[in-house]
C-alpha positions in Angstrom: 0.0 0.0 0.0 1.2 3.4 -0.7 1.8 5.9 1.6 -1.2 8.3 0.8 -3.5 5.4 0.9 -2.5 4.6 4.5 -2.7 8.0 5.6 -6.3 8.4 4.2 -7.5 5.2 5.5 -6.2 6.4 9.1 -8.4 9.5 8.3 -11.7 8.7 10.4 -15.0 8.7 7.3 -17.1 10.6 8.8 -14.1 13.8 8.8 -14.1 12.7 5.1 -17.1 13.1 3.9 -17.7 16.6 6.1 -14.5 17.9 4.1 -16.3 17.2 0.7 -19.5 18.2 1.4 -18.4 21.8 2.7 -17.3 22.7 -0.8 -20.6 21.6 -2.4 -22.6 23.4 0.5 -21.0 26.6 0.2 -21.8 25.9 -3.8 -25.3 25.6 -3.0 -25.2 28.7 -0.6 -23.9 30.4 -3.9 -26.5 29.0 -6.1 -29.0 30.2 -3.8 -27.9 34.3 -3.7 -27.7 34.1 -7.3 -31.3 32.8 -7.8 -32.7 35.2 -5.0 -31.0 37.9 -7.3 -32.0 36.6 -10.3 -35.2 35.0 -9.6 -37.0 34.9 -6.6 -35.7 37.5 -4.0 -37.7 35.3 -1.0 -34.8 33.0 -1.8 -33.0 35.5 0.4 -34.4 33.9 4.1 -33.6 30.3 2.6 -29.9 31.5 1.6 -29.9 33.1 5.3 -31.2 29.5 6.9 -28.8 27.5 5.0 -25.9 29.7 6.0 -26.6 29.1 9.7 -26.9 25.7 8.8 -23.3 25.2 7.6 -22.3 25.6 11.0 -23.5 22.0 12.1 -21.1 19.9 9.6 -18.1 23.0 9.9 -18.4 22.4 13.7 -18.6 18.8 13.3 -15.0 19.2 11.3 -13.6 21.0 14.3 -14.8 18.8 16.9 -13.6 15.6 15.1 -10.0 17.6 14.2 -9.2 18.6 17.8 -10.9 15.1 19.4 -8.5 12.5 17.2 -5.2 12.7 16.9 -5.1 11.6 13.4 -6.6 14.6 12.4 -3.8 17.1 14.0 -3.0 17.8 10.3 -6.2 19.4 9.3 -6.4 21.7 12.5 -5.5 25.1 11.1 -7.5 24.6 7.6 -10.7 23.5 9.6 -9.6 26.9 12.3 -9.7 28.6 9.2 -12.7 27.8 7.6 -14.4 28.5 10.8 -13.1 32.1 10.9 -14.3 32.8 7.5 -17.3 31.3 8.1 -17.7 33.3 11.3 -16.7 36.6 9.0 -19.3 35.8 6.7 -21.9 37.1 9.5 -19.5 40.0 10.8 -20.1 41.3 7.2 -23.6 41.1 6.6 -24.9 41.9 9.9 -22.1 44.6 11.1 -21.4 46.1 7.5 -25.4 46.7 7.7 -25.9 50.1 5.9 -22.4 49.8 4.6 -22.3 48.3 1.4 -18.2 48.5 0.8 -18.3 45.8 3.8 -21.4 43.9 2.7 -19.5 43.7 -0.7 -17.0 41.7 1.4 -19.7 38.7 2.1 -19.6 37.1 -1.4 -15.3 38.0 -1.5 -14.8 35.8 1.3 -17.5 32.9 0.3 -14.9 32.8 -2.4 -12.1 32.6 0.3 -14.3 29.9 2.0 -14.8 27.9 -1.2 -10.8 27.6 -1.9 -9.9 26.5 1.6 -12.8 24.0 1.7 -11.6 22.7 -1.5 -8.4 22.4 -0.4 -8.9 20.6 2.4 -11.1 18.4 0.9 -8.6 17.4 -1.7 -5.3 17.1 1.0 -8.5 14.3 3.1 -9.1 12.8 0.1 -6.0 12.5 -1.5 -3.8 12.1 1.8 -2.1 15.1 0.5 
C-alpha cells in the first residue's frame, strides 16, 4: 500500500465526507444568492437558513479535528474555515448600511470555497 492510501485510511469517514461536502454546500449557498438575485428574492431567508446551517457539519470538522489525533493535520485549515465562516456574518450583519463591507460577504465565500476545496482534496487524497 502506498503511503497516501495509508494515511487516508487512518483519516476517520465521517471527517471525510464533512471535508467534501463543505465545498458543495457553500456551492449551493452560492447558487442560492444568485437565484434570489435573479429569480425569486424570497430565496433570500432560505440563503440566510442555510448559512446558519453550515455551522452544524463546519463544527462537526472542528470537533472531530481537535478530538482524534489523526486529524492534527487538518487543525489550522478547519480553524480557518471556521473564521471565515464566522466573518461571513460580521459582514452582513455589522457592514449593515455599509455596502463596501457587505461587498465583502460574497469575497470571502470565495475565500471559503478555496480553503474548503483544499482541504477536501489534502482528506481525500492524503495530500
Amino acid at each position: 500500500m502506498t503511503d497516501a492510501l495509508v494515511e487516508r485510511k487512518a483519516v476517520p469517514a465521517a471527517f471525510r465526507i464533512l471535508a467534501l461536502a463543505m465545498p458543495a454546500l457553500i456551492g449551493g449557498q452560492v447558487f442560492l444568492a444568485g437565484l434570489a438575485i435573479f429569480s425569486d428574492g424570497s430565496l433570500w431567508e432560505t440563503h440566510a437558513a442555510t448559512g446558519g446551517a453550515l455551522a452544524v457539519p463546519l463544527l462537526g470538522m472542528v470537533a472531530l479535528a481537535f478530538l482524534r489525533l489523526e486529524l492534527l493535520r487538518y487543525r489550522v485549515s478547519v480553524l480557518m474555515l471556521l473564521g471565515l465562516y464566522c466573518l461571513q456574518f460580521v459582514f452582513v450583519i455589522a457592514g449593515d448600511g455599509i455596502g463596501f463591507i457587505q461587498a465583502l460577504h460574497p469575497a470571502n465565500a470565495i475565500a471559503m470555497t478555496v480553503v474548503g476545496v483544499l482541504l477536501a482534496r489534502s482528506v481525500w487524497t492524503g495530500g
